[in-house]
N, C-alpha and C positions, 0 to 999 in steps of 0.2 A: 489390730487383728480383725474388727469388726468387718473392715471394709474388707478385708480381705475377703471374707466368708460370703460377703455380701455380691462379690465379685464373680462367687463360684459358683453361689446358685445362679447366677443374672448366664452365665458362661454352661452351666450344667443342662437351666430346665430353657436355653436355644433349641435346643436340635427338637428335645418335647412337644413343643409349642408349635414350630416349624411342622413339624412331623403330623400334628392332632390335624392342624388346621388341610396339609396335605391331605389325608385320610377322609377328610368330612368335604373337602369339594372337588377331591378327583375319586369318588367312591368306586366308581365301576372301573377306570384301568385298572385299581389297588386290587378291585374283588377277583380279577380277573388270573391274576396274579396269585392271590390266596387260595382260590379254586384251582389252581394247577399245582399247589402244595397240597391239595386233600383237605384245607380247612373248610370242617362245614361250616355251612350259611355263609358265604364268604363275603357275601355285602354286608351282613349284620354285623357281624365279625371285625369287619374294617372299620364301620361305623361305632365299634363299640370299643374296638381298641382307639380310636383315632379320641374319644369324649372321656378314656380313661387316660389317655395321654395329656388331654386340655388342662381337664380338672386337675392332674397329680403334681402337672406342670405348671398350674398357677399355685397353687398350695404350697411348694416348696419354695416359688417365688417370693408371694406376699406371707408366708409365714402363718399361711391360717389351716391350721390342725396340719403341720406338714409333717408331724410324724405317720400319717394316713397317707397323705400324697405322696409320698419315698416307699411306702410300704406298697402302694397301687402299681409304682414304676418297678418299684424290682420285679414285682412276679409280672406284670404287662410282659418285660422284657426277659425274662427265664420263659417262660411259655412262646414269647415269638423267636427266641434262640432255637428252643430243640423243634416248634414246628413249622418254621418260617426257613430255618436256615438248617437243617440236616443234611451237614455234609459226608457224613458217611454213609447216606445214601446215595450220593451221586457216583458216577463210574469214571466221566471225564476229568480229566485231571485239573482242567483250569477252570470246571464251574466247582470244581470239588474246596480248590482253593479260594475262589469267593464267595463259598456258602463258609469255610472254616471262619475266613477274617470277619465275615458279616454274624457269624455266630460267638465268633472271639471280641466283637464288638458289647454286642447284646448281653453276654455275659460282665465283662468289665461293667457297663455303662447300671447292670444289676447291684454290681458290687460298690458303686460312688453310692446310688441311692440309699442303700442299707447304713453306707457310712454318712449320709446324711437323716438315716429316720434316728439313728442314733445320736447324734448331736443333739435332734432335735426332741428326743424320747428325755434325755439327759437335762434338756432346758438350758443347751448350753450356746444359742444363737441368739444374738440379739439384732433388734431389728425386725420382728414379726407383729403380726396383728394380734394373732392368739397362741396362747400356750399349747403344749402338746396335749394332743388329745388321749392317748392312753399312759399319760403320768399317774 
């Protein structure tokens, strides 16, 4: 079962990694983007979600303090659900519907981490560097 686990995280913190490293060297189309969502400071914003995504996404990888690093992705990702992807404020009906799925994304991918700070609050993943950090 180890590998299994081992498999999920290698498969979970993809898209994080992916995503950090987007965010920190395409900063200005991402800010550009943010800023037409109302997020203030949209470059900083980008830049600081993109090094919150790095870090949380290497921590649940290698296992160092990844009950912090699951804990960083879920609210990362509840915060850019409701203000990155609010589709009940749209009117058209097809961005309406790929703000729901991209917010219906955000939410799920909140929900694996929680279920991963928990394994990992629990001491129940083997295969990390360090134990959890608020055991």
């Amino acid at each position: 079962m180890d590998v299994v686990v081992l498999i999920g995280r290698i498969l979970f913190v993809y898209l994080f990694i992916g995503s950090a490293l987007g965010h920190l060297t395409q900063t200005s189309a991402m800010a550009g983007y943010a800023e037409s969502r109302g997020v203030p400071s949209p470059k900083l914003a980008v830049q600081a979600s993109g090094v919150v995504m790095l870090v949380g996404g290497l921590s649940i990888l290698l296992g160092v303090w990844a009950d912090l690093g699951s804990l960083l992705i879920a609210v990362t990702m509840v915060v850019t659900a409701v203000m990155m992807h609010a589709f009940w404020k749209e009117s058209d009906p097809q961005a309406k519907q790929g703000e729901m799925v991209s917010f219906n994304k955000d939410v799920a991918l909140a929900g694996g981490a929680l279920a991963f700070y928990a394994l990992y609050y629990w001491d129940a993943v083997d295969w990390t560097i360090t134990g959890p950090l608020f055991n």
